[in-house]
C-alpha positions in Angstrom: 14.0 2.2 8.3 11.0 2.1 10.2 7.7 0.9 8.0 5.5 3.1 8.6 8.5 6.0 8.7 6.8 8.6 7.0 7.8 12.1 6.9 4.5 14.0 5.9 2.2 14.6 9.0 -1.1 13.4 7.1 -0.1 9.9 6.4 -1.7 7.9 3.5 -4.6 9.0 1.5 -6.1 10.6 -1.6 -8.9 12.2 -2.4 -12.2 10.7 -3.0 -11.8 8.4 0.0 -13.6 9.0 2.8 -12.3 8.5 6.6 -13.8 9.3 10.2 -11.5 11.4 12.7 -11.3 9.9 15.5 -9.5 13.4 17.3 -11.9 15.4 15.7 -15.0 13.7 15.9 -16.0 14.2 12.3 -16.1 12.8 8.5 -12.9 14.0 6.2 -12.5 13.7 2.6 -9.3 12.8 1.8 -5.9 13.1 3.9 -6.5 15.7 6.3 -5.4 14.5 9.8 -2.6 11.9 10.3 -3.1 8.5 9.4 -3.3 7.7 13.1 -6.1 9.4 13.8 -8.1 8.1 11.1 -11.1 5.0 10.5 -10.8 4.1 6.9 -10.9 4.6 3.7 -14.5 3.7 3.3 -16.1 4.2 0.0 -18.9 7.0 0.9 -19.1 9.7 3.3 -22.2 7.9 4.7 -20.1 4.9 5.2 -17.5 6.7 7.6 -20.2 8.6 8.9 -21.4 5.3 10.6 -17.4 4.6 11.6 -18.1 4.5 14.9 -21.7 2.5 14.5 -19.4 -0.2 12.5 -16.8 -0.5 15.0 -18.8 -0.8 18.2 -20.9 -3.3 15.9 -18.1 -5.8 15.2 -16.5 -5.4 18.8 -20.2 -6.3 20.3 -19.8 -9.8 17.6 -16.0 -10.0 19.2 -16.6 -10.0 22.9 -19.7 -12.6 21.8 -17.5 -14.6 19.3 -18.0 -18.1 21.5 -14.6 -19.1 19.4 -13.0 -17.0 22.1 -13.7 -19.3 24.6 -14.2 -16.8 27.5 -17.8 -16.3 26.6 -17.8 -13.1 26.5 -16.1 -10.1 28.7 -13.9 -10.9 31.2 -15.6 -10.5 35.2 -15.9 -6.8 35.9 -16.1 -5.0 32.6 
């Protein structure tokens, strides 16, 4: 049985938490697209509103992260 096998098509979820839709470009309370699709849980609908902010945030500290030891991105990107 595959872990993540599930048979619903919105995945895990409940309401009150909020996530960011990455297909639809927009904040959802709750389950309402596929698990797949989704940033989150995040406590606040302000919080996923900033989903996007967040992730391009920590991937800006990860390219820089000098524990990588390629200082930074790789030539041509």
């Amino acid at each position: 049985m595959a872990l993540f096998g599930r048979s619903d098509k919105q995945g895990s979820g409940k309401p009150g938490e909020w996530y960011y839709c990455l297909d639809h470009a927009k904040v959802e309370e709750g389950p309402q697209c596929p698990s797949k699709n989704r940033m989150g849980p995040y406590a606040t609908r302000v919080e996923a509103e900033h989903a996007m902010d967040r992730a391009a945030e920590r991937n800006r500290e990860w390219e820089n992260d000098e524990r990588w030891g390629d200082g930074g991105r790789p030539e041509g990107q």
